[in-house]
C-alpha positions as CSV (number, residue, x, y, z in Angstrom):
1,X,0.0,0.0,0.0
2,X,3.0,2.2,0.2
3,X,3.3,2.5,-3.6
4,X,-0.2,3.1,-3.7
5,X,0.5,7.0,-2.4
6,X,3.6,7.7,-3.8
7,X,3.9,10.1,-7.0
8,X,0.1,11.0,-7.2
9,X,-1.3,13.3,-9.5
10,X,-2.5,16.4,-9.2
11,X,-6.3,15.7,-7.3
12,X,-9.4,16.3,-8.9
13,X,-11.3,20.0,-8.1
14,X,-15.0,19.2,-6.5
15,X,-16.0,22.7,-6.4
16,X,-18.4,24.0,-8.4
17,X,-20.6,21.8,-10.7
18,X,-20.2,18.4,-8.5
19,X,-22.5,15.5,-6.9
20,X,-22.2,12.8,-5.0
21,X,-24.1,9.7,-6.0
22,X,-26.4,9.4,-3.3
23,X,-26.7,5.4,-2.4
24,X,-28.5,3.7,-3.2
25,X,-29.4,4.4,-6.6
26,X,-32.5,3.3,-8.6
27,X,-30.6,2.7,-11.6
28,X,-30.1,-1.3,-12.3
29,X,-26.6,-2.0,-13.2
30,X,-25.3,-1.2,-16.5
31,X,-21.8,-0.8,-17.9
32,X,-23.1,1.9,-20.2
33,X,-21.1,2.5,-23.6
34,X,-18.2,1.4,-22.1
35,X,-15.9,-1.2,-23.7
36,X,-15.0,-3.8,-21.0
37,X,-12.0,-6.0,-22.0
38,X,-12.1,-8.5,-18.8
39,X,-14.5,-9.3,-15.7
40,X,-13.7,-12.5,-13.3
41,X,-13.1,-13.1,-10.0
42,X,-9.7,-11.4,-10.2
43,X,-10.3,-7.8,-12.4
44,X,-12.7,-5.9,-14.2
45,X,-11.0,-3.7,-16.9
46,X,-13.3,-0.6,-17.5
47,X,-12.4,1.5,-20.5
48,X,-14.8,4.5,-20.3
49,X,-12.8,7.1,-22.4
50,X,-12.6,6.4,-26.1
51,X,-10.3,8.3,-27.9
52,X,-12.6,9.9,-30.9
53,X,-14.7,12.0,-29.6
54,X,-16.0,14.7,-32.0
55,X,-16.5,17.3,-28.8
56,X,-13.0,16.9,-28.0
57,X,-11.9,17.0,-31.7
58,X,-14.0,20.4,-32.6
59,X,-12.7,21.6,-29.5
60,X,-8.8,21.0,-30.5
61,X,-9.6,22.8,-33.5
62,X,-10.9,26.4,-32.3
63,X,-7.4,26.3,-30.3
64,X,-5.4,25.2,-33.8
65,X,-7.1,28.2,-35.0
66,X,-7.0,30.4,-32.3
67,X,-2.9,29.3,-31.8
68,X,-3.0,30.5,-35.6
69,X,-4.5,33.7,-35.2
70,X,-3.6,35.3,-31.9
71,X,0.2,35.4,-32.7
72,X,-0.4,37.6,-35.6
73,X,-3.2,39.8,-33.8
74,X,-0.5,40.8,-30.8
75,X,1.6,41.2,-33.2
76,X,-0.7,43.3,-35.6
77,X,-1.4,45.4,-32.0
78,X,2.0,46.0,-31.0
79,X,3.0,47.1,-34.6
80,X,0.6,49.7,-34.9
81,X,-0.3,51.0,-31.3
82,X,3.9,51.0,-30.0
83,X,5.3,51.8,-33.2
84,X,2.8,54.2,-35.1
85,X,2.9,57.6,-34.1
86,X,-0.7,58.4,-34.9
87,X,-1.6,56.8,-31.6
88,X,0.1,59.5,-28.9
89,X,-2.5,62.2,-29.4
90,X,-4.8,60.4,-28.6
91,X,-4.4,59.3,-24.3
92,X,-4.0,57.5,-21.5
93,X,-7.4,55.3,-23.1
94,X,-6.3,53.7,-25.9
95,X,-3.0,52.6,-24.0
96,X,-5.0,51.2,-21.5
97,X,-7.1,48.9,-24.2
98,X,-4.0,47.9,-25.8
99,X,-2.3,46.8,-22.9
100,X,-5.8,44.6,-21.7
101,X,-5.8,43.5,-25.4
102,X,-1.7,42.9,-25.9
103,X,-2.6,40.4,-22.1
104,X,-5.8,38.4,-23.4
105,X,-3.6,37.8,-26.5
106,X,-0.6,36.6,-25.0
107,X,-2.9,34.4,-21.8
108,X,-5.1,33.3,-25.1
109,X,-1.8,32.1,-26.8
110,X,-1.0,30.0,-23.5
111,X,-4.4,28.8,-22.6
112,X,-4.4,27.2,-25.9
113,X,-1.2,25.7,-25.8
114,X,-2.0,24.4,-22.3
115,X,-5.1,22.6,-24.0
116,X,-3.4,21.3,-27.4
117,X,-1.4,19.4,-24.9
118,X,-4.0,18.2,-22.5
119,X,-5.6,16.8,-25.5
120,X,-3.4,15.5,-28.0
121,X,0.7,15.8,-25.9
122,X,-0.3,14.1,-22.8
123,X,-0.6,10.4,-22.4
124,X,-4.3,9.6,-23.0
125,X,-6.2,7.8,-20.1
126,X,-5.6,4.2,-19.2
127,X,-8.5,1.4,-18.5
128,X,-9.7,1.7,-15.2
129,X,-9.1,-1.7,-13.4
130,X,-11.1,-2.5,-10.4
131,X,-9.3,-5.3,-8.7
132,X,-11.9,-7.3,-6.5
133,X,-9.3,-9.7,-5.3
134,X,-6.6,-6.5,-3.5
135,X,-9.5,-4.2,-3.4
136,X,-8.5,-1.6,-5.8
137,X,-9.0,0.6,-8.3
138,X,-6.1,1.2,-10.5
139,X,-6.0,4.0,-13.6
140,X,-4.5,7.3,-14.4
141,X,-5.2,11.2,-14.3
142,X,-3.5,13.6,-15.9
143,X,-0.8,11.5,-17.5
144,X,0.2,9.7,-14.6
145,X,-1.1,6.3,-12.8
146,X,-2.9,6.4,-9.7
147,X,-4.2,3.5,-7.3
148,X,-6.9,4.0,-4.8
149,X,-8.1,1.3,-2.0
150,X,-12.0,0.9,-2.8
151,X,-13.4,0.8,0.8
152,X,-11.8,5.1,0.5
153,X,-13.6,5.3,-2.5
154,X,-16.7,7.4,-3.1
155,X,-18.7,8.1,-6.8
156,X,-18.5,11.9,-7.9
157,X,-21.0,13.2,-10.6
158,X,-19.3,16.2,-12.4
159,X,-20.8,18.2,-14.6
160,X,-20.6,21.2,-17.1
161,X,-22.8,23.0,-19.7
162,X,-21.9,22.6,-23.2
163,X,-23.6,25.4,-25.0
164,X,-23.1,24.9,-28.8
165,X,-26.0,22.0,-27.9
166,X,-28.7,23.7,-26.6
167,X,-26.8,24.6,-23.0
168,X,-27.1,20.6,-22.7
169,X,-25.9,19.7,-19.9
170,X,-23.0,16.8,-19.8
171,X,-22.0,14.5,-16.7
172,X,-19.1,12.6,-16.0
173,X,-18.3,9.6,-13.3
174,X,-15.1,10.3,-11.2
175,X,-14.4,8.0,-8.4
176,X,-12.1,10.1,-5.8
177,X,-10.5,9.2,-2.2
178,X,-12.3,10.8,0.6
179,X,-11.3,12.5,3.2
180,X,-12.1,11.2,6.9
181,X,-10.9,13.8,8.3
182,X,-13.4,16.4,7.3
183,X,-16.1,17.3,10.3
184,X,-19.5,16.0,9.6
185,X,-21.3,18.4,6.8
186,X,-18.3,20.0,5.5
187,X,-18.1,19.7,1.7
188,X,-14.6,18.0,0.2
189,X,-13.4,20.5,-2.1
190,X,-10.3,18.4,-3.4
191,X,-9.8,14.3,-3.8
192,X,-7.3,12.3,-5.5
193,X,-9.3,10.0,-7.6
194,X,-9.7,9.2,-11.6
195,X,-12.3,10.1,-14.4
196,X,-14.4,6.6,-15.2
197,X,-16.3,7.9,-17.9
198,X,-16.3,10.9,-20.2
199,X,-18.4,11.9,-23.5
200,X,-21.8,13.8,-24.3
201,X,-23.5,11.1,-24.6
202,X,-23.3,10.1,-20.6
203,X,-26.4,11.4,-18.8
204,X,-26.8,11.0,-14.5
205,X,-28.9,8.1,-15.0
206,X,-26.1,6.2,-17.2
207,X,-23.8,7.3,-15.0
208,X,-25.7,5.9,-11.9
209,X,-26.6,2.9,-13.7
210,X,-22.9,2.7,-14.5
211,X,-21.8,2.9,-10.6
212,X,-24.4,0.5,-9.5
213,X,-22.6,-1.7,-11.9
214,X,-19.2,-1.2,-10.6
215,X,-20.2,-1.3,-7.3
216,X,-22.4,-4.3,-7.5
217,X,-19.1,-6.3,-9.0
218,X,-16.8,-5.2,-6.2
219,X,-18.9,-6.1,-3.4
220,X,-21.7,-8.4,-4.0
221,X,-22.3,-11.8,-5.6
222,X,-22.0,-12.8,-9.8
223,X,-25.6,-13.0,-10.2
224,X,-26.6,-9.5,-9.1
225,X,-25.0,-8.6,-12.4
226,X,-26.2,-8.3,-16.2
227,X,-24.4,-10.7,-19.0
228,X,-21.6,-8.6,-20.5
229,X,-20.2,-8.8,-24.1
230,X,-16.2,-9.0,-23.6
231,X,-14.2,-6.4,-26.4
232,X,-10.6,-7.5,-27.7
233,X,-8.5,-5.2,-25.4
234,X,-6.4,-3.7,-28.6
235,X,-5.7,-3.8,-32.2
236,X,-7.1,-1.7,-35.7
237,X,-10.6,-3.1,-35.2
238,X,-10.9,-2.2,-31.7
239,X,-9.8,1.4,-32.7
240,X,-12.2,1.6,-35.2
241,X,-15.5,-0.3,-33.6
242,X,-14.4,1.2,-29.8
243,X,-12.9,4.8,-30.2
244,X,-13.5,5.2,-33.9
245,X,-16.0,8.5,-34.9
246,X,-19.2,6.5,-34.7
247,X,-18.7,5.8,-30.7
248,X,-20.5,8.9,-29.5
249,X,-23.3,8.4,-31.8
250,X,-24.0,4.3,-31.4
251,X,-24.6,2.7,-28.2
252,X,-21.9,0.1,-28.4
253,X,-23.8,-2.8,-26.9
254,X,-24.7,-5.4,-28.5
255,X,-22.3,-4.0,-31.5
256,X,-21.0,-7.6,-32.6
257,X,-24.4,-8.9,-32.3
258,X,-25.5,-6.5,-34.8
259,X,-22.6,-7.2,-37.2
260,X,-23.1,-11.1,-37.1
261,X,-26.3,-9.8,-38.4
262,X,-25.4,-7.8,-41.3
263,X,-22.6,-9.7,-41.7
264,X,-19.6,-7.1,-40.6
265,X,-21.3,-4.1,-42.6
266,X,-21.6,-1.4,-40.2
267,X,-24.6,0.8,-39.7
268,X,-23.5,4.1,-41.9
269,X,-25.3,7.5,-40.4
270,X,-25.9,9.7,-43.1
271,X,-26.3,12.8,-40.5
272,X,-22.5,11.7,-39.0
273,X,-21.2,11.3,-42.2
274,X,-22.3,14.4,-43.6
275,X,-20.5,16.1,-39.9
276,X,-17.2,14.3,-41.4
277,X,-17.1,16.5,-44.3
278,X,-18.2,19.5,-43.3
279,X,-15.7,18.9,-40.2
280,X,-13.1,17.3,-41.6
281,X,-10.4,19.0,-39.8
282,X,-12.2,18.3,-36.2
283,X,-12.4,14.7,-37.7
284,X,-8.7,14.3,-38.6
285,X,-7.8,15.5,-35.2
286,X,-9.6,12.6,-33.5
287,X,-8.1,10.3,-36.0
288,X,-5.1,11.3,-35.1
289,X,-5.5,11.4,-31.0
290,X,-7.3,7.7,-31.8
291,X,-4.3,5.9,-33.3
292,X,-1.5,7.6,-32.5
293,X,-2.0,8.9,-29.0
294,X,0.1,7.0,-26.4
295,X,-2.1,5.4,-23.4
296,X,-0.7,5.8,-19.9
297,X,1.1,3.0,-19.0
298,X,0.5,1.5,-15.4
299,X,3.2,-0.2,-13.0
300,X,3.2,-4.1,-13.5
301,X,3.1,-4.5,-10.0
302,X,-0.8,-2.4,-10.2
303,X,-1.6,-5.3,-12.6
304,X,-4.4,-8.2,-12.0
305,X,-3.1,-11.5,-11.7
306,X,-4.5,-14.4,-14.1
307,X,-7.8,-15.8,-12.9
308,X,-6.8,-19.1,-10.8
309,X,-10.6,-20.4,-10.6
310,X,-13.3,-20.6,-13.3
311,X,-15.5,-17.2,-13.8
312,X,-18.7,-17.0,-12.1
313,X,-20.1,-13.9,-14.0
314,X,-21.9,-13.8,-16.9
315,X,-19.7,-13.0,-20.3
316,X,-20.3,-13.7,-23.4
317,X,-17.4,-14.4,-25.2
318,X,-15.9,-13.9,-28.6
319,X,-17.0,-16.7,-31.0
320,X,-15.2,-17.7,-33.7
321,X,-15.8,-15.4,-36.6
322,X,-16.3,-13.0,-34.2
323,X,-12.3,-11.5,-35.1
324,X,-12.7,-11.8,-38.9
325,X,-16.2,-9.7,-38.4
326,X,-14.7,-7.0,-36.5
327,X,-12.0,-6.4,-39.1
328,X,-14.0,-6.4,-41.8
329,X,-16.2,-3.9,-40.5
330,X,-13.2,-2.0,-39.2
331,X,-11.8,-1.7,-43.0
332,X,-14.8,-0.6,-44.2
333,X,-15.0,2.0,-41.6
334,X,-11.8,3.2,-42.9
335,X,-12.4,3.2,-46.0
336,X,-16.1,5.2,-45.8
337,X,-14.1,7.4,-43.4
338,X,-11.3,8.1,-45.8
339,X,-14.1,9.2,-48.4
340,X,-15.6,11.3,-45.9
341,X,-12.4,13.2,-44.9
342,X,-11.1,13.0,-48.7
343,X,-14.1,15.5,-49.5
344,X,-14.1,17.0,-46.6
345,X,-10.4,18.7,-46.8
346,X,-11.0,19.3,-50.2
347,X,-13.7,21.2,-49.3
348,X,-12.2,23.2,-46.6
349,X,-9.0,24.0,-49.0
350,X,-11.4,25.4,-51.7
351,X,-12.9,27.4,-49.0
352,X,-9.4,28.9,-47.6
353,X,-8.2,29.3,-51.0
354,X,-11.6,31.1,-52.4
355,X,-11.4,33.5,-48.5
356,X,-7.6,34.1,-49.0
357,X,-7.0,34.5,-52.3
């Protein structure tokens, strides 16, 4: 347990827009969209945090932009408010607006930065492994790993307001360490703990459902729990079906059942597809971030050990054909994606070329 406190991460804020998940919940168990690699008697590995999201990836592109941009505004203000001398008979006023304008330029510059690398520099997230055997959960926060003991641990719903949907609201499942030593009544405003789930798509009754799941597998018996569908834990296919740019629009559930059906031809949504050309660049930036991005890698000794006894819990796993189906629909995900982007970036350089020149 030494190990277990030793080079933590920076802890999560609770202050602000914050829950706790009130127990019990109504919610029956449910994993959610996430993608869930291995569930015995030894480990559940949780993967909550795919890769391509199209928020994240729209988001990554107003900084590109605004990285772009900014640089040549302070530098368009400083050329023609310090070194123009049609700007001293005129006050004290104007100086003062060019200095506030030369500091948002300069703090915009930075903030930007400071999220380019949050979301394409820095190690992406790890599976979350709940170890029922040692009684931990094991995963990572801000690019480093992070162990917790699960009788410490308590179910945070965080939330924010996305605005270019509506003002929808979005929530998020973070699992922190509280503190004991805070009187009765008095709110935590800090925790060391880990992000289980991210995405628009999450709502507080998938997130409770998805606790109650969690929960019910670290503390009570196989049964209380709902059959689960097992995902390879790597590989092109899993990229494409798992983190790929159709995640956050298709519940992922009962995915290979649906393939066996149509036979590894994937479900193509015109609305999606038309997003991928019209948003090609946020598109390319959660291609990249999806098979490129490194994964934070977690200390062997955090690691669950084989299963030593046969598993109680309800899985189904991967038949046969179940492989050569996944790839197959992973290639032609590819491929309609390729078409997609293809137009899409053609698109977007007829448009900078018809603005610019």
């Amino acid at each position: 347990m030494s190990q277990i406190n030793s080079k933590r991460p920076p802890p999560l804020k609770l202050t602000g827009l914050c829950d706790e998940v009130k127990l019990p919940v109504k919610e029956a168990p449910d994993s959610g969209g996430g993608v869930i690699t291995r569930m015995d008697s030894e480990a559940l590995i949780f993967d909550g945090q795919p890769q391509g999201s199209f928020t994240i990836g729209l988001g990554l592109l107003s900084q590109l932009i605004g990285l772009i941009f900014l640089p040549y505004m302070l530098f368009s203000i400083i050329k023609d408010f310090f070194f123009s001398e049609a700007v001293f008979p005129v006050g004290g006023g104007l100086w003062f607006f060019t200095l506030i304008g030369i500091v948002l330029s300069v703090g915009g510059v930075f903030f930007s930065i400071y999220l380019i690398y949050l979301g394409m520099i820095l190690p992406a997230p790890s599976p979350v492994i709940f170890n029922r055997r040692l009684g931990l959960v094991v995963g990572s926060h801000k690019g480093r790993p992070i162990a917790l003991e699960w009788k410490k641990v308590r179910p945070i719903l965080l939330h924010s307001i996305m605005l270019a949907a509506g003002a929808q609201r979005q929530y998020y499942l973070a699992l922190i360490e509280r503190d004991d030593s805070l009187p009765n009544g008095r709110k935590q405003k800090t925790g060391y703990g880990l992000m289980v789930s991210t995405g628009h798509t999450w709502g507080w009754a998938n997130c409770h459902a998805m606790w109650e799941f969690i929960r019910r597998y670290m503390e009570d018996r196989p049964e209380s729990l709902p059959a689960v569908e097992l995902s390879p834990p790597a590989g092109f296919e899993a990229k494409m079906l798992d983190e790929g740019p159709y995640w956050e629009f298709h519940e992922r559930q009962g995915l290979i059942a649906d393939l066996r059906n149509r036979n590894g031809l994937p479900k193509f949504n015109h609305w999606v597809s038309f997003m991928m050309v019209i948003f090609a660049p946020a598109f390319l930036i959660n291609v990249f971030r999806m098979l490129f991005r490194r994964r934070v890698k977690l200390p062997k000794e955090w690691l669950p050990a084989a299963p030593s006894a046969p598993n109680p819990y309800h899985i189904r796993q991967a038949e046969t054909g179940d492989l050569a189906i996944r790839i197959k629909a992973a290639r032609y995900i590819a491929l309609w994606m390729t078409i997609c982007l293809g137009l899409g970036m053609l698109f977007w350089i007829w448009l900078v070329r018809l603005i610019v020149f």
